[in-house]
Backbone as numpy.savetxt, mean C-alpha at the origin, in Angstrom:
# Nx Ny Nz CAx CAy CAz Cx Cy Cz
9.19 -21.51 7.02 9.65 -20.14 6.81 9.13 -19.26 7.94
10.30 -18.24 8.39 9.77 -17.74 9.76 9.08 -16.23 9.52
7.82 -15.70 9.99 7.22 -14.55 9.69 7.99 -13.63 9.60
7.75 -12.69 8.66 8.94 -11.28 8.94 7.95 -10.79 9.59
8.50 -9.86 9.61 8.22 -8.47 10.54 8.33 -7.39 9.75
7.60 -6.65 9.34 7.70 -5.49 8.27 7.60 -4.15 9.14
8.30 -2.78 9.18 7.91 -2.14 9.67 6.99 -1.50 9.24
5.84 -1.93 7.93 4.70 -1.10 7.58 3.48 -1.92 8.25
4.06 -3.29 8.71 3.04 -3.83 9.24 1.93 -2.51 10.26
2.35 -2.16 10.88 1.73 -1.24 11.99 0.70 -0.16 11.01
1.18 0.30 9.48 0.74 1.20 8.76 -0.52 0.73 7.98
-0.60 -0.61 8.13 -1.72 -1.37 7.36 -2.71 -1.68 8.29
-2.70 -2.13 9.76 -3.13 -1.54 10.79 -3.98 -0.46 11.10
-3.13 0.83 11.23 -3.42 1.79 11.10 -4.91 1.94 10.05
-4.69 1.86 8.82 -5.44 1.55 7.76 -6.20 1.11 7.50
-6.32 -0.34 8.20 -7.60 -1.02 8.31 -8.96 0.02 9.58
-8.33 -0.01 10.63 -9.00 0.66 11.01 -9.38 1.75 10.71
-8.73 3.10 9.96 -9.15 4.42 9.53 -10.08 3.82 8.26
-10.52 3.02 7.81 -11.45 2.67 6.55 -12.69 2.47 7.05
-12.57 2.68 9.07 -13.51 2.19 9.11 -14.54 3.39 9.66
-13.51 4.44 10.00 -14.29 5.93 10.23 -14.94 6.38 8.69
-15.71 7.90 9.36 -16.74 8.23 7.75 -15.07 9.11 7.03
-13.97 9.23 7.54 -12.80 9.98 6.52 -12.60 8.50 5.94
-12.07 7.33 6.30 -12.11 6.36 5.56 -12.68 5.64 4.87
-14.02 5.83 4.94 -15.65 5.43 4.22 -15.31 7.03 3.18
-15.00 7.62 3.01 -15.37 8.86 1.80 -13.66 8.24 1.09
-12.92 7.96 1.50 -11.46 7.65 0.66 -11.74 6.50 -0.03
-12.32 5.57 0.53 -12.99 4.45 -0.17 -13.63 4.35 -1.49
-15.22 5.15 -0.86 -16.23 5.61 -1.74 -15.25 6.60 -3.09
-14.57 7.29 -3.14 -13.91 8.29 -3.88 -13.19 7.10 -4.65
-12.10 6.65 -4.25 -10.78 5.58 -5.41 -11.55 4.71 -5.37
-12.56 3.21 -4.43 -13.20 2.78 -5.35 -12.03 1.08 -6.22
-11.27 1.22 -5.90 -9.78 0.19 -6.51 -9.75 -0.34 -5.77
-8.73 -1.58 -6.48 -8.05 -2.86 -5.43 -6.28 -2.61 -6.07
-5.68 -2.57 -4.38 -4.08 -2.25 -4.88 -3.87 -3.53 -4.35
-2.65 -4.02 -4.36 -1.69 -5.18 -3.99 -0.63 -4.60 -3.65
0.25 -4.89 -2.62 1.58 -4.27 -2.37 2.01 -5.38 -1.88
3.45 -5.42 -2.71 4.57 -6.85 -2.20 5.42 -6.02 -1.75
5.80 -6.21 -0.25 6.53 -5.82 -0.09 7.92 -6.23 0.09
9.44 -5.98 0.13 10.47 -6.55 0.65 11.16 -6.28 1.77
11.32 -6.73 2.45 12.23 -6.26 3.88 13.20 -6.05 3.58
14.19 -6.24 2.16 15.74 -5.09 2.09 15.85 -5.20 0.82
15.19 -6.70 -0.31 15.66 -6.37 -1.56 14.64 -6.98 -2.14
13.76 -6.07 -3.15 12.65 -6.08 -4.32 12.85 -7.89 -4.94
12.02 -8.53 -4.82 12.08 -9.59 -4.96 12.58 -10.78 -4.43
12.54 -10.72 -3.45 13.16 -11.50 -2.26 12.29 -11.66 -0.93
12.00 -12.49 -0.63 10.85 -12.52 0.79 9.85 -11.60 0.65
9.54 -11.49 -0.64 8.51 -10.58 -0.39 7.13 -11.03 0.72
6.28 -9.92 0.87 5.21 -10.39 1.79 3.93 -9.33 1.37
2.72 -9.51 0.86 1.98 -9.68 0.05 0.89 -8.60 1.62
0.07 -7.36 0.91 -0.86 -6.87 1.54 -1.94 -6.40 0.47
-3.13 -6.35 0.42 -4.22 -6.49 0.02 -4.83 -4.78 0.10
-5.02 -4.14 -0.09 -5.87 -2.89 0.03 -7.31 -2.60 -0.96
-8.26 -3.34 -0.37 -9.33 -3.20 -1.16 -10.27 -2.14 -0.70
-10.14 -0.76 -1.83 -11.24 0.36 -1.66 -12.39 0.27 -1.95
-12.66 -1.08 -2.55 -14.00 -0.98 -3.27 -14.53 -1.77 -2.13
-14.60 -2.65 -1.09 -15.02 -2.80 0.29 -14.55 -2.54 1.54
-13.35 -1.46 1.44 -13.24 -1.04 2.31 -11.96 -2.18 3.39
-11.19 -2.61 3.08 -10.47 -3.39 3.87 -9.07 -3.63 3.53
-8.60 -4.35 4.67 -6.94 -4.18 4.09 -6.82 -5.87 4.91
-6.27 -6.70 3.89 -5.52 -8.02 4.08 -4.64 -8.63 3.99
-3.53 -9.19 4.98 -2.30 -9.31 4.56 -2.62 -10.54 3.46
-1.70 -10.38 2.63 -2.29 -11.96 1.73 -2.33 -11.06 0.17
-1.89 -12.07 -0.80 -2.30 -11.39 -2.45 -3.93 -11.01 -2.30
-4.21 -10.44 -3.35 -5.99 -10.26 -3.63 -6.16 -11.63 -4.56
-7.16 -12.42 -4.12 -8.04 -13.00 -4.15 -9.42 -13.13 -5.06
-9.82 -12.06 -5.39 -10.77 -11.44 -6.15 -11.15 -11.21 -7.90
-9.52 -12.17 -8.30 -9.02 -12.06 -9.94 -7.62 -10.72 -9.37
-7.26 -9.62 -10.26 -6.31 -8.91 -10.39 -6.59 -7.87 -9.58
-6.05 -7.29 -9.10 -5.67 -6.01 -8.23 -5.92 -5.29 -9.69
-6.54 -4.16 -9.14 -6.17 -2.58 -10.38 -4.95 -2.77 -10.63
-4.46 -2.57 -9.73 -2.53 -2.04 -9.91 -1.50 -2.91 -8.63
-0.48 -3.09 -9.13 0.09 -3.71 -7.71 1.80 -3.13 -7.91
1.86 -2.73 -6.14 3.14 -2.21 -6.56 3.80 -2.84 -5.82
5.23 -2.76 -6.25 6.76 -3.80 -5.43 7.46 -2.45 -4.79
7.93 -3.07 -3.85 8.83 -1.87 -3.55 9.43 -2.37 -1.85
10.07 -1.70 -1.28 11.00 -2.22 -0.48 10.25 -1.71 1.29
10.00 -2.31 2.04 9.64 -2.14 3.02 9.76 -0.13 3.86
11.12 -0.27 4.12 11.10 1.07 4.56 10.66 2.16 3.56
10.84 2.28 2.00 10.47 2.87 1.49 8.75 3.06 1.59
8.06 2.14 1.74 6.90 1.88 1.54 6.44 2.93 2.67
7.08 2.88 4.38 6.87 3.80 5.06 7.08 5.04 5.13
8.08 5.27 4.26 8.29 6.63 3.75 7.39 7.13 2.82
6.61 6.73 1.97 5.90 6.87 1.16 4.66 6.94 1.76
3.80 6.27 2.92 3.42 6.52 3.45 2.94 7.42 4.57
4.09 8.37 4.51 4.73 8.89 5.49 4.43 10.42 4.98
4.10 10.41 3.18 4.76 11.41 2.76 5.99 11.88 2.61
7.26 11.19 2.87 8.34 11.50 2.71 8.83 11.24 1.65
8.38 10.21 0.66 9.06 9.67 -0.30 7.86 10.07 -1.71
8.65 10.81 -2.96 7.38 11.32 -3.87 7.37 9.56 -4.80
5.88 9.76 -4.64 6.51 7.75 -5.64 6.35 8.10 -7.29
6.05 8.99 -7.90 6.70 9.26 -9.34 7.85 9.31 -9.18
9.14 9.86 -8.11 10.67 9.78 -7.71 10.54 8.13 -8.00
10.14 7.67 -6.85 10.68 6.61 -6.89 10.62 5.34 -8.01
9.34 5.90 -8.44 9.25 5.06 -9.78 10.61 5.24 -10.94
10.83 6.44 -11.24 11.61 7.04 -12.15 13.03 6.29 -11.28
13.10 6.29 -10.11 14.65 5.92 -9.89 14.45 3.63 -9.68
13.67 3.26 -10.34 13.46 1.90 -9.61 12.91 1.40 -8.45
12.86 2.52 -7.57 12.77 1.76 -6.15 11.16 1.64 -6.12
10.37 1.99 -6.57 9.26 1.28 -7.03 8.53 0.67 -8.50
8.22 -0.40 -7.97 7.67 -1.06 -9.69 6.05 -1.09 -9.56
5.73 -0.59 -10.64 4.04 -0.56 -11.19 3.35 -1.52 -11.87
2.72 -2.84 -11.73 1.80 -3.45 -12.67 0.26 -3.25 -12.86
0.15 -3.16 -13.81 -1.51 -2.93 -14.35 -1.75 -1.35 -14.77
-2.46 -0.99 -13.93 -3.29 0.29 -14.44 -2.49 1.36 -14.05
-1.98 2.22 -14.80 -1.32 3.54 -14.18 -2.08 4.41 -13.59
-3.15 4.69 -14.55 -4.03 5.86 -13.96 -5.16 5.38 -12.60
-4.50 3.58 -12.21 -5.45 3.66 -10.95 -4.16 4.02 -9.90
-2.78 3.63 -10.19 -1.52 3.53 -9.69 -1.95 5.28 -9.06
-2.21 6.42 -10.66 -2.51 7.71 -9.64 -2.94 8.32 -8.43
-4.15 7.15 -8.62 -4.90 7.34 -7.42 -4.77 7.16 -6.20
-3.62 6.43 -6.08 -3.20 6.27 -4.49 -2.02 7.01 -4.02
-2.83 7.71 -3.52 -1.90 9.21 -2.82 -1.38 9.11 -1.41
-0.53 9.50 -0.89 -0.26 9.51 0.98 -1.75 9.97 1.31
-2.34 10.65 0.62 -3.69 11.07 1.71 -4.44 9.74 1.58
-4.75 8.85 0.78 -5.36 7.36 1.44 -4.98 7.18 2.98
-3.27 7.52 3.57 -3.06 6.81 4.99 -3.67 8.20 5.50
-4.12 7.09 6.72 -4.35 8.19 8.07 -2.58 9.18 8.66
-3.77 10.29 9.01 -1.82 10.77 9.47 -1.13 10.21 11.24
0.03 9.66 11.24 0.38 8.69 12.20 0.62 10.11 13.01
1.09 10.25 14.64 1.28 10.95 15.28 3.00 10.62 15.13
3.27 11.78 15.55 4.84 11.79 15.94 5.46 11.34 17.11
5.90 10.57 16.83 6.75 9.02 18.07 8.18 10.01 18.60
């Protein structure tokens, strides 16, 4: 099977490294959770590809979590994911319309806000 290419790849990136400044050491320290994000490159359940966001040490891994269960893990579709990231996309919207799915904990699901990402510069 041949690697995708996600365009949030670059946003998890991004991410790993901002966890590693003291704004990403206090976002950490604050949520404290383990998310999971599957993502899809055009349709929710299909090639998905699996990223790791652990606040409680601070790191981001492509790969399921490892650790027993993620707090919360969400599905959802690649570009959306960058929009959401982005701040462009509200994800209670998107929950309410499908284009994102929630397992486990809701009230840790709260906790992950666009302000977790660093803000990207304008390309």
């Amino acid at each position: 099977m041949a690697t995708v290419q996600l365009k949030s790849d670059f946003i998890f990136e991004l991410l790993k490294r901002f966890l590693q400044t003291d704004e990403g050491i206090a976002v950490k320290n604050k949520v404290n959770l383990v998310y999971q994000f599957n993502l899809a490159p055009e349709k929710i359940g299909k090639d998905e590809v699996s990223y790791t966001i652990n606040l409680k040490k601070g790191e981001v891994i492509k790969g399921p979590y490892e650790g027993g269960k993620p707090d919360t893990t969400f599905t959802l579709r690649d570009e959306d994911f960058v929009k959401l990231a982005d701040g462009k996309l509200n994800p209670q919207i998107a929950f309410m319309r499908g284009a994102l799915k929630i397992k486990g904990s809701l009230s840790a699901a709260q906790k992950f806000t666009p302000d977790i990402f660093p803000k990207r510069p304008k390309l």
